[in-house]
RODO-180266 format. One record per residue: residue number from 1; x, y, z of N, C-alpha, C, CB in turn; residue in one letter. Coordinates in nm, 4 decimals. Each point is the difference from the previous one (the first is absolute). Glycine has a CB too. Layout:
SITE   resi       n_c1       n_c2       n_c3      ca_c1      ca_c2      ca_c3       c_c1       c_c2       c_c3      cb_c1      cb_c2      cb_c3   resn
SITE    NUM          X          Y          Z          X          Y          Z          X          Y          Z          X          Y          Z      A
...
This chain:
SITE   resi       n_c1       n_c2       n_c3      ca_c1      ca_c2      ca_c3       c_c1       c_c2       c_c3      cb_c1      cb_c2      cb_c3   resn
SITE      1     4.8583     3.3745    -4.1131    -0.0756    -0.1129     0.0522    -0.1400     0.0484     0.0370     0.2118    -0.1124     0.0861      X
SITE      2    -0.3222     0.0434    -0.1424    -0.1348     0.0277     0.0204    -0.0729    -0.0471     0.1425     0.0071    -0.0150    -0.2568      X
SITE      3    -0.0828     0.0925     0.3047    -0.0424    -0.0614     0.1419    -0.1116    -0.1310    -0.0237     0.0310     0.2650     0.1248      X
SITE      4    -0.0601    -0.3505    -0.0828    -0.0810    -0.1323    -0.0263    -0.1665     0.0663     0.1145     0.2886    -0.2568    -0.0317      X
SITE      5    -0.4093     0.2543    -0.0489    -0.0654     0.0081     0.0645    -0.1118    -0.0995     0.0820     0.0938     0.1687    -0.1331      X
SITE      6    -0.1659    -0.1508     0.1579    -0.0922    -0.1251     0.1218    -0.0388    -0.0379    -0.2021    -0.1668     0.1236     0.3884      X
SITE      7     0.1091    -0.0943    -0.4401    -0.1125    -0.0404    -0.1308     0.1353    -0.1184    -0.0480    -0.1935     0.2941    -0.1098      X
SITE      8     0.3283    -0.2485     0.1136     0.1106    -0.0736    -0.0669     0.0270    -0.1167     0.0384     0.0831     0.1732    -0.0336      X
SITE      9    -0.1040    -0.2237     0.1787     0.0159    -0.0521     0.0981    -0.1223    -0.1486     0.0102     0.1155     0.2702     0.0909      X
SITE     10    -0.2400    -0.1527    -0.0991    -0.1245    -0.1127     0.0228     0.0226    -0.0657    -0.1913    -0.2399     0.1730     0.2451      X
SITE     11     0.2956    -0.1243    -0.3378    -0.0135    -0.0740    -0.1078     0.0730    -0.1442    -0.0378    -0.0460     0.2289    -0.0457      X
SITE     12     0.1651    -0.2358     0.1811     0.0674    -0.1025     0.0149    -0.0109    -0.1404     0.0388     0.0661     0.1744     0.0102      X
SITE     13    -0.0439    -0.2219    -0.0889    -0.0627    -0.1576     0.0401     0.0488    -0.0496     0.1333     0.0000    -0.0733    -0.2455      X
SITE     14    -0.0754    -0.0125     0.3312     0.0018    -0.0460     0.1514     0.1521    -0.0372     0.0339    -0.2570    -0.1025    -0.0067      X
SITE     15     0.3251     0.0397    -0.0782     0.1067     0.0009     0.0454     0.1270     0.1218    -0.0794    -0.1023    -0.2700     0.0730      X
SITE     16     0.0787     0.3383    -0.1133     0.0683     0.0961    -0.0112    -0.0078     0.1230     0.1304    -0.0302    -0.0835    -0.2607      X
SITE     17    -0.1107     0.1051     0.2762    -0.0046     0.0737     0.1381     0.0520    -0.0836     0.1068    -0.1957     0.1259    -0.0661      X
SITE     18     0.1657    -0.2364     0.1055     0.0945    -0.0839     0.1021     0.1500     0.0376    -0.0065    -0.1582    -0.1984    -0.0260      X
SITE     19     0.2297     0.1937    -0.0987     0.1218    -0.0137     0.0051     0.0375     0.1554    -0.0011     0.0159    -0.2491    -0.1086      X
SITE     20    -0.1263     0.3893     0.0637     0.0271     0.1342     0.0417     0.0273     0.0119     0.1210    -0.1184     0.0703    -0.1432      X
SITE     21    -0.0213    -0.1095     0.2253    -0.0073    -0.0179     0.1819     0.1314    -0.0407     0.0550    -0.2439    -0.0891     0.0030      X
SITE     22     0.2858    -0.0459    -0.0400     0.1508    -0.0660     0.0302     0.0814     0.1119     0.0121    -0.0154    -0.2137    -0.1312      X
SITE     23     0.0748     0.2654    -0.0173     0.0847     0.1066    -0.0098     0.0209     0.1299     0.1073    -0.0581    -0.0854    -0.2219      X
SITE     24    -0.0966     0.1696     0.1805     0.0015     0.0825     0.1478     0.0004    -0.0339     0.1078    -0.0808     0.0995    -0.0816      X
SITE     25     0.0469    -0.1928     0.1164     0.0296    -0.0599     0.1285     0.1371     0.0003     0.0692    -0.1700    -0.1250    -0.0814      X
SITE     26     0.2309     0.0392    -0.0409     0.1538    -0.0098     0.0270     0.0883     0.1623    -0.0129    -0.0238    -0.2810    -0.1153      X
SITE     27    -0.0503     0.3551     0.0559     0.0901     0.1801    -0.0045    -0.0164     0.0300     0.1078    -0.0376     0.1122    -0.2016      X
SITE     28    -0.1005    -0.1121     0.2617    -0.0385     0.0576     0.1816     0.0625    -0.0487     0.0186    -0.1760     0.0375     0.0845      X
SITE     29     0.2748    -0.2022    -0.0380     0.0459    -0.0550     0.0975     0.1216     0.0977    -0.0073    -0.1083    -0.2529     0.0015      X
SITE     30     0.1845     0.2500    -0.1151     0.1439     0.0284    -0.0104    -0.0139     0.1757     0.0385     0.0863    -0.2232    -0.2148      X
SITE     31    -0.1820     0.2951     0.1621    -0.0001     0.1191     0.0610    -0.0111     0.0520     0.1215    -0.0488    -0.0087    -0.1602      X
SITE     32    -0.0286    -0.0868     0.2377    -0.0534    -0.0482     0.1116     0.1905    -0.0088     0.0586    -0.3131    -0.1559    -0.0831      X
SITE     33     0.3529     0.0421     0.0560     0.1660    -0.0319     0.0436     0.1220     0.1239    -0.0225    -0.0664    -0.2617    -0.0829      X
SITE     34     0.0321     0.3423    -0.0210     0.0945     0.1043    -0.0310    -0.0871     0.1022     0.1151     0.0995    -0.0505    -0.3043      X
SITE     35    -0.1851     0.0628     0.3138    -0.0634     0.1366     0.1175     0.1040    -0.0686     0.1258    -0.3433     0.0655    -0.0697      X
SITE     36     0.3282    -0.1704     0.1118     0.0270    -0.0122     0.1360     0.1391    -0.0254    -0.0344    -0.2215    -0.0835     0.1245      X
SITE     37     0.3221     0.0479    -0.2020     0.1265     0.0123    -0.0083     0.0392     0.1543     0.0806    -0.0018    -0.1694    -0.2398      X
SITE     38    -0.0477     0.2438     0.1116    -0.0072     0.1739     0.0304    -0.0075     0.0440     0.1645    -0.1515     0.0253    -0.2420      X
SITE     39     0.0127    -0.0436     0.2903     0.0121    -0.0180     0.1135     0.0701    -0.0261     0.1525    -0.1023    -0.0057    -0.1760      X
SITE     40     0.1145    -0.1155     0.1310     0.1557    -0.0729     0.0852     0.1505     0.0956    -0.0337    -0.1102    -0.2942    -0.0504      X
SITE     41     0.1083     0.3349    -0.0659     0.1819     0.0261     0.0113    -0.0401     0.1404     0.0284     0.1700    -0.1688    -0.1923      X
SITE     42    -0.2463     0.2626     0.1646    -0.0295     0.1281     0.0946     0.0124    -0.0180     0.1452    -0.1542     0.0687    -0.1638      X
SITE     43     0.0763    -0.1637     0.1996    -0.0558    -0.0067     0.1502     0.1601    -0.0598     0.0595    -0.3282    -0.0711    -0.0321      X
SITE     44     0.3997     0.0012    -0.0060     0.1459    -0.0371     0.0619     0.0884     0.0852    -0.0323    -0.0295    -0.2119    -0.0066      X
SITE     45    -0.0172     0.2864    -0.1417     0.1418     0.1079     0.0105    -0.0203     0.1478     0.0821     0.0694    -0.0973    -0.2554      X
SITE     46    -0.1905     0.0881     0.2845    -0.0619     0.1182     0.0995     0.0244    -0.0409     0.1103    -0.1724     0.0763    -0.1114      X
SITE     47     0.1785    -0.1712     0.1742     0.0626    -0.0905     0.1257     0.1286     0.0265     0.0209    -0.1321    -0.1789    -0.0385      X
SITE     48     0.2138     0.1249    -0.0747     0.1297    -0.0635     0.0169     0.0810     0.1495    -0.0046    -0.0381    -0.2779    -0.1264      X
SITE     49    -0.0073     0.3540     0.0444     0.0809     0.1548    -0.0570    -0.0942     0.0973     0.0100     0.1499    -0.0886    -0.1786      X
SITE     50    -0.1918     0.1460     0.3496    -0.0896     0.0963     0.0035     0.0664     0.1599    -0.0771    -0.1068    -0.1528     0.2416      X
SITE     51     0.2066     0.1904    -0.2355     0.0648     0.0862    -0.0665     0.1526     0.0054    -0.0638    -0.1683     0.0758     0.1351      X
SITE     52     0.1332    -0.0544    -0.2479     0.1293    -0.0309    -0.0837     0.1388     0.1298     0.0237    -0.1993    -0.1319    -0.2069      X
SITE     53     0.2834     0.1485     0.2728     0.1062     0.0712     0.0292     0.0763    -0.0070    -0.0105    -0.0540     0.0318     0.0688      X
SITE     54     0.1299    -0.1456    -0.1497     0.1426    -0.0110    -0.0442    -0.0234    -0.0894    -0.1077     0.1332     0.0358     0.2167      X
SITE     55    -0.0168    -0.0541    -0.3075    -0.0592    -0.0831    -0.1295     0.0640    -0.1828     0.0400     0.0251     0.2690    -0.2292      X
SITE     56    -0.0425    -0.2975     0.3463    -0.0261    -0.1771     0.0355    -0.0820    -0.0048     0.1299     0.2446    -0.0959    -0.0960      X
SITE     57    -0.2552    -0.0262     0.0929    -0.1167    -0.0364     0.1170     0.1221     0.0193     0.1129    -0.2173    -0.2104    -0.1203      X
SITE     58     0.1229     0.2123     0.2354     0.0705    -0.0094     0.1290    -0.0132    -0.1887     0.0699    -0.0775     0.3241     0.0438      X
SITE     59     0.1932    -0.3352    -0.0071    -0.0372    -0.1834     0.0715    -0.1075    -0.0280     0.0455     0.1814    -0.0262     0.0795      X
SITE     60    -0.2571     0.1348     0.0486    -0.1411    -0.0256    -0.0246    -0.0582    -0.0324    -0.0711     0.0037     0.0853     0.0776      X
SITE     61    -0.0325     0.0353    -0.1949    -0.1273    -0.0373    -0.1092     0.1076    -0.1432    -0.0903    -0.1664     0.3350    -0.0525      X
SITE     62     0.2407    -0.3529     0.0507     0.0737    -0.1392    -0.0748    -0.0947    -0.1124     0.0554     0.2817     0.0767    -0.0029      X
SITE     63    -0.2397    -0.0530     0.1446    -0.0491    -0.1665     0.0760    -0.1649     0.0164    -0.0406     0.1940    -0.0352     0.2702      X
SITE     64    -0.2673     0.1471    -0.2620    -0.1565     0.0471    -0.0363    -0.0314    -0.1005    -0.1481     0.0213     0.3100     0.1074      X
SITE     65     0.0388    -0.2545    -0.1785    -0.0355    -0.0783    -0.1330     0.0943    -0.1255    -0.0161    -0.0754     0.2252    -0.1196      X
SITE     66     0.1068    -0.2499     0.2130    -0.0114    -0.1520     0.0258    -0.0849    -0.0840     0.0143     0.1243     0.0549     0.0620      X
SITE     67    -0.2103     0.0165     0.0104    -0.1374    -0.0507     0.1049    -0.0683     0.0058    -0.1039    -0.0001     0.0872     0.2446      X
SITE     68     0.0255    -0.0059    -0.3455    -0.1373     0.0321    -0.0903    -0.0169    -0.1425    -0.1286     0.0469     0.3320     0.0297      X
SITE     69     0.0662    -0.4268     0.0228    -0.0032    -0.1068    -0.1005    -0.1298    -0.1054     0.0393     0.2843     0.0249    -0.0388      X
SITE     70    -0.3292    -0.0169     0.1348    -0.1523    -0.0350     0.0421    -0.0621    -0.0155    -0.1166    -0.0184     0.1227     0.2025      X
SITE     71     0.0229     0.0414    -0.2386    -0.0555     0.0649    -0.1282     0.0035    -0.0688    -0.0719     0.0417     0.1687     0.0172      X
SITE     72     0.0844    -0.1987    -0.0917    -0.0163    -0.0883    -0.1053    -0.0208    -0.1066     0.0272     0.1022     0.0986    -0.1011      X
SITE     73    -0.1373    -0.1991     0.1424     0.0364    -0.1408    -0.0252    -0.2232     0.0113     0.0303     0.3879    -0.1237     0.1196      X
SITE     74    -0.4208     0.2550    -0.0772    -0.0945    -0.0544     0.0227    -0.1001     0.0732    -0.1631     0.0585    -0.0405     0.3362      X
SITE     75     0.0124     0.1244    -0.4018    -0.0030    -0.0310    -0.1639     0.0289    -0.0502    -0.0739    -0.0116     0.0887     0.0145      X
SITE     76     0.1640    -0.1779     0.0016    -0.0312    -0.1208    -0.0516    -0.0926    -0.1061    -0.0147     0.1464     0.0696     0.0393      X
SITE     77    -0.1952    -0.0758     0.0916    -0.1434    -0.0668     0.0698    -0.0870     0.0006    -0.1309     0.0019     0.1059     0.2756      X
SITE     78    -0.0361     0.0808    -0.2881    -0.1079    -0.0128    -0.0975    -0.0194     0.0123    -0.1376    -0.0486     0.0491     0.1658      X
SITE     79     0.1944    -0.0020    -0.1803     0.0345     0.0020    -0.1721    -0.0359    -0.2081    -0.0153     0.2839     0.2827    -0.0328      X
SITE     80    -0.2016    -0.3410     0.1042    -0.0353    -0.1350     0.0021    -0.1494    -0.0476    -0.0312     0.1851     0.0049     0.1570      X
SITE     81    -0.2720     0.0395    -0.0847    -0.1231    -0.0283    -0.0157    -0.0510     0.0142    -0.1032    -0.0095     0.0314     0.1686      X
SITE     82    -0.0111     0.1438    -0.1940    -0.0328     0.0336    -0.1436     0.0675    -0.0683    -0.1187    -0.0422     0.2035     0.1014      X
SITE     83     0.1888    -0.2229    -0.1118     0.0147    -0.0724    -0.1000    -0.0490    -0.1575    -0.0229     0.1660     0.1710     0.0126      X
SITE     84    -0.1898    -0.2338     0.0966    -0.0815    -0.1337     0.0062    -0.1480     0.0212     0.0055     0.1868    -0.1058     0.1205      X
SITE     85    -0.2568     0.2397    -0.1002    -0.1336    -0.0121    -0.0833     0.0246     0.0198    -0.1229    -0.1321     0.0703     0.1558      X
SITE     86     0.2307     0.0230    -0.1975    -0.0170     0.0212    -0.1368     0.0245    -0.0544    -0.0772     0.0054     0.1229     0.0388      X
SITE     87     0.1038    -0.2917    -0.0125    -0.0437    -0.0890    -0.1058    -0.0729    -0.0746     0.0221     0.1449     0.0138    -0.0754      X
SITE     88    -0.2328    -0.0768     0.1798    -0.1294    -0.0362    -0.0363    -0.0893     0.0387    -0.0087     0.0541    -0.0925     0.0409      X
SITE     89    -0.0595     0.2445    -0.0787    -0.1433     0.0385    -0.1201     0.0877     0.0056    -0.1557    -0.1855     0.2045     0.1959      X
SITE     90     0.2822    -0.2515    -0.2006     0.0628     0.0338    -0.1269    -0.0270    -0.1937    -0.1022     0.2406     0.2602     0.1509      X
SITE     91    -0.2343    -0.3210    -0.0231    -0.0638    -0.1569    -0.0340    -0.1436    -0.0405    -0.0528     0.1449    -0.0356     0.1781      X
């Protein structure tokens, strides 16, 4: 795969660069959403399981990543979003 340069870019008609812009736009978001996924399940499993010493959780860290369902529902939140921008730049 060849890299696309700025000269490749400015040769594109107005709405082809619009609909490039669209595209990257929409990769930052989702990369943007996969960084902070990453984030979050480090930061709760560093919470929930400060050291791993037997091969299952302890009831503590159980009820811990319980709590950590916050977590999700508040990526659901934004997988939600992103996928409702991303079909209306797809319109």
């Amino acid at each position: 795969m060849s890299q696309i340069s700025k000269n490749d870019i400015t040769q594109l008609d107005e709405a082809s660069q619009a609909e490039l812009l669209k595209f990257v736009e929409s990769e930052n978001a989702k990369a943007k959403l996969q960084s902070s996924i990453h984030l979050f399940t480090d930061l709760c499993f560093k919470k929930c399981v400060p050291s791993i010493t037997t091969g299952s959780v302890s009831q503590a860290e159980s009820t811990c990543m319980q709590l950590a369902n916050c977590v999700d529902r508040f990526l659901d939140t934004n997988i939600f979003v992103v996928n409702k921008i991303s079909q209306s730049m797809q319109k």
